[in-house]
C-alpha positions in Angstrom: 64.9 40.5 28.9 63.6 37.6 30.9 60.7 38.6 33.1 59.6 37.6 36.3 57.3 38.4 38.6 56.5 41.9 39.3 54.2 43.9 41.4 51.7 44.8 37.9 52.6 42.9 35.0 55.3 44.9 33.0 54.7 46.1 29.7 55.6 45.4 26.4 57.2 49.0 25.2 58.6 50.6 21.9 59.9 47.9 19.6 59.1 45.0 21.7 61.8 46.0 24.2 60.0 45.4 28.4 59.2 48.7 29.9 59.3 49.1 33.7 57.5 51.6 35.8 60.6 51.3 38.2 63.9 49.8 37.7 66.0 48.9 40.7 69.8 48.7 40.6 70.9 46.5 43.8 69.5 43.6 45.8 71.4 44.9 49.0 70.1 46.4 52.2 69.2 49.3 50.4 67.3 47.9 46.9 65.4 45.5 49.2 64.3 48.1 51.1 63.4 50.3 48.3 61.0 47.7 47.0 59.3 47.3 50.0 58.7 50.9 50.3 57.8 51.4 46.4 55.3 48.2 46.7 53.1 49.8 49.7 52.8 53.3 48.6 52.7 52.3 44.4 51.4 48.8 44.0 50.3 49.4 40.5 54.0 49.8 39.4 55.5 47.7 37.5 59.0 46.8 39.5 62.0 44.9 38.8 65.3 44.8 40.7 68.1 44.1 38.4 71.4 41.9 40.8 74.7 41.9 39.3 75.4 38.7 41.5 73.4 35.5 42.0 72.4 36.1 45.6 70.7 39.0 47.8 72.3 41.1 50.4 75.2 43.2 49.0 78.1 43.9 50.9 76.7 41.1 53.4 76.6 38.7 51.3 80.1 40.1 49.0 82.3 40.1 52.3 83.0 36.8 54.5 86.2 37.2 56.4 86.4 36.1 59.9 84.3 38.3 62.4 82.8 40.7 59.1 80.1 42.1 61.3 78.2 45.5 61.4 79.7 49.0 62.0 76.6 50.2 63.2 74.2 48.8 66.0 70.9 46.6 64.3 68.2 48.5 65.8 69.5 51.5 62.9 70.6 49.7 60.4 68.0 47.4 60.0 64.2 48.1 58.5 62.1 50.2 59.9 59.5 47.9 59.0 60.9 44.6 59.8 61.6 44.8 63.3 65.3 43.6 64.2 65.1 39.9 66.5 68.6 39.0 66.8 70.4 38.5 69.8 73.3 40.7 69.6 72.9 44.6 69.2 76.5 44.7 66.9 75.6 41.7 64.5 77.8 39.3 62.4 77.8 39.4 58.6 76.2 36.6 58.3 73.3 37.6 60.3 72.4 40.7 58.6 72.5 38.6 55.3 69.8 36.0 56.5 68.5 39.2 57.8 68.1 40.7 54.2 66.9 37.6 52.6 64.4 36.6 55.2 63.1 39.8 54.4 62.8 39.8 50.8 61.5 35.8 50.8 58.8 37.1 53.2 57.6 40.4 51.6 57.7 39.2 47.9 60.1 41.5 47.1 62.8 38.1 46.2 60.2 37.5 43.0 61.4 40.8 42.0 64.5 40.2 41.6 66.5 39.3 38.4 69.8 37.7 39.1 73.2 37.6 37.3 72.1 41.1 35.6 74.6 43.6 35.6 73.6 47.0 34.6 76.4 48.6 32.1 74.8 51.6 30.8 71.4 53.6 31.1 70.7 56.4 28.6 67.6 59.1 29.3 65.2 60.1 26.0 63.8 63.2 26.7 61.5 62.7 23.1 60.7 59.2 25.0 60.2 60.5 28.9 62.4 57.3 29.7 65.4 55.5 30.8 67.1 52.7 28.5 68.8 50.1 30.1 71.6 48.1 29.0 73.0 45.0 30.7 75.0 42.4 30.9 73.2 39.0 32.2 75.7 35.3 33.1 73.7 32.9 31.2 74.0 29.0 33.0 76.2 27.9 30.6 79.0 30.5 31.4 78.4 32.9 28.7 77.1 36.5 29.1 74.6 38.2 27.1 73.3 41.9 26.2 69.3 42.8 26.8 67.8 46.1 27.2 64.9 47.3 29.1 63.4 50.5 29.5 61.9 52.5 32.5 60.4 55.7 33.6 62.2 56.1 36.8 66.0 54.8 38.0 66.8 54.0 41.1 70.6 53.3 41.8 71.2 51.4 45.2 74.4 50.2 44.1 76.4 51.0 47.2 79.5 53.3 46.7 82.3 51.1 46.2 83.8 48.7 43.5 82.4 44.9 44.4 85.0 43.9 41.2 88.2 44.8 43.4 89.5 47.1 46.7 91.9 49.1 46.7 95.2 47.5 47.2 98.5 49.4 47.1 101.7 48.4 45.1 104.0 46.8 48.0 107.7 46.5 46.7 109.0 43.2 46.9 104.9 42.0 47.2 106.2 39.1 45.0 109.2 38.1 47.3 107.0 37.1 50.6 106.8 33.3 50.4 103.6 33.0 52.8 100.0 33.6 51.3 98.5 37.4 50.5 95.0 37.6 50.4 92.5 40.6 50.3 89.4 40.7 52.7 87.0 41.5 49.8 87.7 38.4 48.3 88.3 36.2 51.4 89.6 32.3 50.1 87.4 29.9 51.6 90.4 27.5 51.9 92.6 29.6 54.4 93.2 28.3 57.1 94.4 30.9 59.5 95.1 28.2 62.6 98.8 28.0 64.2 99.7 30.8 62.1 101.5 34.1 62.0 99.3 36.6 60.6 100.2 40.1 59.9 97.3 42.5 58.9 97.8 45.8 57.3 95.5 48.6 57.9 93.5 50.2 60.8 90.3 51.0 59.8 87.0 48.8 60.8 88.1 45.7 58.6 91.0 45.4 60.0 89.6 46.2 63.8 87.3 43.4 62.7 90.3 40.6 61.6 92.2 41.0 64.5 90.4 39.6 67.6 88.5 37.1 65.0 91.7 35.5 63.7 93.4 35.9 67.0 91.4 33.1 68.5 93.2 30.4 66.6 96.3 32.4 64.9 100.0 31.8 66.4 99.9 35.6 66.6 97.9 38.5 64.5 99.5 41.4 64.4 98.2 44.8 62.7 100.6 47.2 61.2 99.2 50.6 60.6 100.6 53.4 59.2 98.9 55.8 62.0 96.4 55.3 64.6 92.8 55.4 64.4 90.0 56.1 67.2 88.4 52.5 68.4 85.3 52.6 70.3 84.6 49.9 72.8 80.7 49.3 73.1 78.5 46.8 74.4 77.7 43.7 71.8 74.5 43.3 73.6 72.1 46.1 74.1 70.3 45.3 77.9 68.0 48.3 77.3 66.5 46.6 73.8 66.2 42.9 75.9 64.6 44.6 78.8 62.5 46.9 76.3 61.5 43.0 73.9 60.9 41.1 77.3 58.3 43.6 78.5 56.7 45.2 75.2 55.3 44.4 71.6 58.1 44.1 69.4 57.3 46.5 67.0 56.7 48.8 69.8 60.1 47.9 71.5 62.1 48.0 68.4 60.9 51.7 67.8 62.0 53.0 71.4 65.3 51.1 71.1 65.7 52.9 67.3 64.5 56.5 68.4 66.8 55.8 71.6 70.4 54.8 69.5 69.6 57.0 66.8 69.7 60.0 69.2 72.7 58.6 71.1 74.7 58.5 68.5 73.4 61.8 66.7 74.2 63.5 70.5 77.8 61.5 70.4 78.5 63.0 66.6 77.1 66.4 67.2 79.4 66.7 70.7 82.3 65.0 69.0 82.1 67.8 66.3 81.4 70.6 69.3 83.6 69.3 71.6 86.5 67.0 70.1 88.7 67.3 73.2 86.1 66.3 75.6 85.5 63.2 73.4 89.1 62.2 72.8 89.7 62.1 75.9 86.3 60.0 76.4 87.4 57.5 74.0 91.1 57.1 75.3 89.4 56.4 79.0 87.6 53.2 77.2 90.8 52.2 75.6 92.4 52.7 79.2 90.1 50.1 80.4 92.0 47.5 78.4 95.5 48.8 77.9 98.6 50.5 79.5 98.9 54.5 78.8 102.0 53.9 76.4 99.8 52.0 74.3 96.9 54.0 74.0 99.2 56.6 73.8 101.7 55.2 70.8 98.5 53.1 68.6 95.5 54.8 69.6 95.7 58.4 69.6 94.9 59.8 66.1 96.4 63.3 65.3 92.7 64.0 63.6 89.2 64.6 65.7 86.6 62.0 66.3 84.3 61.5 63.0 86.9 63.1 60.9 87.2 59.6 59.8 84.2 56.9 60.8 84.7 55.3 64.3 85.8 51.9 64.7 83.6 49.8 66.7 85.4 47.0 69.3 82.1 45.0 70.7 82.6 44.4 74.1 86.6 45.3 73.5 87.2 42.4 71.6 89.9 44.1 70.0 91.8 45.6 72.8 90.9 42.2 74.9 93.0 40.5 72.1 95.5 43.1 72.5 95.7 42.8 76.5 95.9 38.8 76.6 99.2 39.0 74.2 97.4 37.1 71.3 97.5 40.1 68.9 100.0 42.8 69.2 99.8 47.1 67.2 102.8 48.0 65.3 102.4 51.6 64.2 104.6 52.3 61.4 105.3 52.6 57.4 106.6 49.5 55.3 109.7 49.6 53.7 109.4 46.8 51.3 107.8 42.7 51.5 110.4 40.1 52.2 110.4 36.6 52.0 109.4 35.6 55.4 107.1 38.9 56.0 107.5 42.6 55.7 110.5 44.6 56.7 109.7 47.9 58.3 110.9 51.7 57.7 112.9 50.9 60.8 114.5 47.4 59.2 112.8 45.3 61.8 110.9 42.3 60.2 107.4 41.5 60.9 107.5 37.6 60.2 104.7 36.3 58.6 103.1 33.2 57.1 99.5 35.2 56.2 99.4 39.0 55.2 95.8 40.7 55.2 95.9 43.5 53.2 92.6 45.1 54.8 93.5 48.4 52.9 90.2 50.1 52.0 87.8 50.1 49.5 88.0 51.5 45.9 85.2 53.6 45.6 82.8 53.8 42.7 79.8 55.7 42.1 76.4 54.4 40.8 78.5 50.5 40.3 80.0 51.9 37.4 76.7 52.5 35.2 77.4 54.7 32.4 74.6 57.7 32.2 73.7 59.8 29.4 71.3 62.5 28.7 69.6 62.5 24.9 73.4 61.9 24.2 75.3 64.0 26.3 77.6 61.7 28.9 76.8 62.2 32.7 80.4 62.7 34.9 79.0 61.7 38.4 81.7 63.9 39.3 80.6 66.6 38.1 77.1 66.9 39.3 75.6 68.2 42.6 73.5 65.9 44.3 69.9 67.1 44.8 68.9 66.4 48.7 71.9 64.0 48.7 68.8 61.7 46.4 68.9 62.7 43.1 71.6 64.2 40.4 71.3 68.3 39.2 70.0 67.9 35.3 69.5 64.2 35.2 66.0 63.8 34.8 63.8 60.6 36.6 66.6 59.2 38.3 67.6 58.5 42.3 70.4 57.3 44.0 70.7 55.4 47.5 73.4 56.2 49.8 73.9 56.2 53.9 75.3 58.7 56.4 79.1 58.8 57.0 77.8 59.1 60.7 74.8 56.4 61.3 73.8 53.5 60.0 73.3 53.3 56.3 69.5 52.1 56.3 68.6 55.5 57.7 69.2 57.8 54.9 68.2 55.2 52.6 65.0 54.5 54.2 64.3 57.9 53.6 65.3 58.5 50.0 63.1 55.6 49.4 60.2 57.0 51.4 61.3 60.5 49.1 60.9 58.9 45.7 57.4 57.6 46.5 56.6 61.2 47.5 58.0 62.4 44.2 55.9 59.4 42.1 53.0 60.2 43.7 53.2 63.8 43.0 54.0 63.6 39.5 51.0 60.9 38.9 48.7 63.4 40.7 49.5 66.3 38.5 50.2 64.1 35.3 54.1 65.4 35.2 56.0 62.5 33.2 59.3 64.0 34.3 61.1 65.4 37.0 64.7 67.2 36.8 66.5 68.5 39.6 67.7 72.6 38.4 71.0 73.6 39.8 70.3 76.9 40.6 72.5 78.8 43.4 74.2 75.8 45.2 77.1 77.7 47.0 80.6 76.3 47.2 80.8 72.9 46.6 82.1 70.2 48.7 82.5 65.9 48.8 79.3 64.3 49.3 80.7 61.6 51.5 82.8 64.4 53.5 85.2 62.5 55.6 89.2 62.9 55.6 89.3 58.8 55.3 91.6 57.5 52.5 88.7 55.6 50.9 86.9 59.1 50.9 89.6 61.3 49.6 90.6 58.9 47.0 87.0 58.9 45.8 85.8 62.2 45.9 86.5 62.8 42.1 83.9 59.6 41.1 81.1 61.6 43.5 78.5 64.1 43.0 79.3 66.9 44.9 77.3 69.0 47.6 76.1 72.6 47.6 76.2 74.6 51.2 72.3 75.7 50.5 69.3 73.7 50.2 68.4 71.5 48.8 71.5 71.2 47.7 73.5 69.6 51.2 73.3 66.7 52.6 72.9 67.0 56.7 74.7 64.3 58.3 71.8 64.6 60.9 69.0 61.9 60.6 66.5 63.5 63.4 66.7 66.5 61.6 66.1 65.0 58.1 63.4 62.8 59.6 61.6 65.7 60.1 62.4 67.5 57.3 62.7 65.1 54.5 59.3 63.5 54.6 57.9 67.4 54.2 60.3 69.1 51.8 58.9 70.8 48.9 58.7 68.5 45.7 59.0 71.7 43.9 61.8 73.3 45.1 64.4 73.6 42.3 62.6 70.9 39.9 61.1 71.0 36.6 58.3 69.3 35.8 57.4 68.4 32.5 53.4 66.4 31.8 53.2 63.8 29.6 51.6 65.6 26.9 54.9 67.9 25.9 57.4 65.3 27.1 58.7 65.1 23.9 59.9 68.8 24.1 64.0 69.4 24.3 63.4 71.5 27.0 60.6 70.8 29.7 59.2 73.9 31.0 59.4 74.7 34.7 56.5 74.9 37.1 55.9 76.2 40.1 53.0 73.6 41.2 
């Protein structure tokens, strides 16, 4: 495998074949910031982050439809570190990308990355104490070929859905409709949406996003949705944070304005859950700001509770404003079949179009579709229990990265990142070459990403599941994991095996 640079020079290992210290799956929001943390606390590991693609950023860089923006305010979903600078407090796609890069180009961390190198298998040697790598990597000339790497540690940041395809229902008569049919994951950079009648299927965030951003120039968007969904209409500019950047250091400014959303919107989730009435009635009063009763009534009251499913975000009530001045219109109900000149309804009216958006979900996929084994034995993601939502019961020396289903993703991911250096560190201290989660008594098991959204349920097979006992849960609570988190016990439920008897089948636990 082709090397570049790395933090310390990697290693020739068995064989000839490069050995890392730590292999990074991902050059999103969450791999990037996993380097950064793994650089300051370990700088005498050898690091390399392995890209599937041939640029940084992820889903920011994957999706570009018109208006692809943030779910979650900057201040959270950006670094810790890297203090957020932008304008708007709700930030567009393309922001949060030159956001990403600016921050790997200026830490180092871009030299780290290996492009065009998708990760297709990883198998874990117990004899060996260490991970082999298999990928893929798109040579220049068009062809692909197979390397191998190894590494003592794996770290998955891979995101949690497929970046290959979404999830797109059989429509009858989808080959019938004589206008164009596009999906948002894979946006064609030659549409040209102006004059036109656009029809857009779905009602989650993607489709909260197309609407007002297509409306602008469209004859007429409308969004057809099988049943409503809750749509939150925030400020796009947070005064507090300009006030706060005006008057204080920036670092200092952008952690008040973090500590301050973070425990708005954990106080918001927490009273949501407590109190669903009070807060659907709380959200209808915004959407009554924009729109008629009927309305809010017909399209925007769900029959669920708030955070069963994720909130969608409208900043400034872009969405409903597009809605009030007649440019986009909400058609609640099921589709009978595609016609030529649009989609004919349950009812038999036609929705004429000359665009259809089929914004309808992701396809979820755990770990990017990296086949794991253990000396042999194939690992179900399924059919595991995730250890502190982090790492995988019985899978020795590997992590994963994933966000809350109620705050912004960087938060939990900041923190499993800050947990893995924590784990490193106490292994090297004590001279442990392996660490394995132990399933012990983990209670009844649920969904790790426990929503009722139809991207979650459809998904929840492909997941590793959560316990109800520690460390076995995930609590979708980042001031409490904040706390917690950075102080849990590294021993808890692990086994530990030193470098001396790695090569034993079966590592003995300890208890220090």
């Amino acid at each position: 495998m082709t090397t570049s640079a790395t933090t310390a020079a990697a290693r020739p290992g068995d064989n000839g074949v490069e050995h890392l210290d730590v292999l990074i799956v991902g050059a999103g929001l969450s791999g990037v910031g996993a380097a950064w943390r793994l650089r300051r606390e370990h700088p005498g590991r050898t690091i390399a982050i392995l890209e599937a693609r041939d640029a940084i950023g992820g889903t920011w860089d994957l999706f570009r439809y018109p208006g692809v923006r943030s779910d979650s305010d900057m201040f959270t979903l950006s670094y810790p570190f890297r203090p957020w600078r932008g304008e708007h407090s709700i930030a567009t796609g393309e922001s949060i990308r030159d956001y990403i890069r600016d921050t790997a180009a200026e830490t180092g961390i871009e030299r780290l990355i290996r492009f065009r190198t998708r990760v297709v298998g990883a198998s874990w040697s117990s004899a060996d104490a260490r991970w082999t790598v298999r990928t893929e990597v798109a040579e220049a000339d068009g062809t692909t070929s197979s390397r191998t790497c190894t590494c003592s540690f794996l770290f998955l940041c891979t995101g949690y859905y497929s970046y290959d395809h979404g999830h797109q229902p059989e429509f009858p008569g989808r080959d019938d409709f004589a206008g164009r049919f596009v999906h948002p994951q894979f946006w064609p950079v030659d549409l040209d949406h102006s004059g036109k009648r656009v029809v857009v299927i779905g009602s989650g965030a993607t489709a909260v996003t197309l609407v007002p951003a297509m409306a602008e120039t469209a004859a007429h968007v409308t969004m057809l949705q099988r049943s409503p969904s809750y749509v939150a209409a925030l400020p796009g500019v947070d005064k507090l944070a300009d006030l706060a950047r005006r008057r204080l250091p920036a670092d200092l400014a952008h952690r008040l304005v973090r500590a301050k959303n973070v425990l708005f919107s954990q106080a918001f989730y927490q009273l949501a859950r407590r109190r669903p009435t009070q807060v659907r009635k709380a959200l209808r009063d915004l959407a009554l700001r924009f729109l008629d009763p009927t309305a809010v009534d017909e399209h925007f009251t769900p029959a669920y509770d708030p955070w069963d499913q994720r909130l969608c975000l409208a900043p400034d009530g872009d969405f409903y404003r597009a809605i009030a001045d007649a440019k986009a219109t909400v058609v609640t109900e099921r589709i009978d079949r595609f016609v030529e000149s649009g989609i004919r309804l349950a009812s038999g009216k036609v929705l004429e179009a000359d665009i259809i958006v089929s914004a309808t979900g992701l396809d979820m996929l755990a770990f990017g579709g990296v086949e794991l084994t253990v000396d042999g034995r194939h690992v179900d993601p399924g059919a595991t229990v995730a250890y502190r939502g982090l790492m995988l019961g019985d899978v020795p020396n590997l992590a994963f990265s994933i966000g809350y289903v109620n705050a912004s993703w960087t938060l939990r991911s900041d923190l499993a990142a800050r947990y893995v250096c924590r784990l490193l560190g106490h292994m090297d201290r004590r001279g442990w070459a392996v660490a394995t989660p132990t399933p012990k008594d983990v209670g009844r098991q649920r969904p790790l990403l426990d929503l009722t959204s139809g991207y979650a349920l459809r998904g929840a097979g492909r997941f590793p599941k959560q316990g109800e006992r520690g460390p076995w849960t995930v609590r979708s609570n980042y001031p409490a994991e904040l706390l917690s988190l950075p102080r849990a016990d590294l021993r808890r439920d692990m086994t530990f095996a030193p470098r001396a008897t790695a090569r034993r089948a079966q590592p003995a636990e300890v208890t220090a």
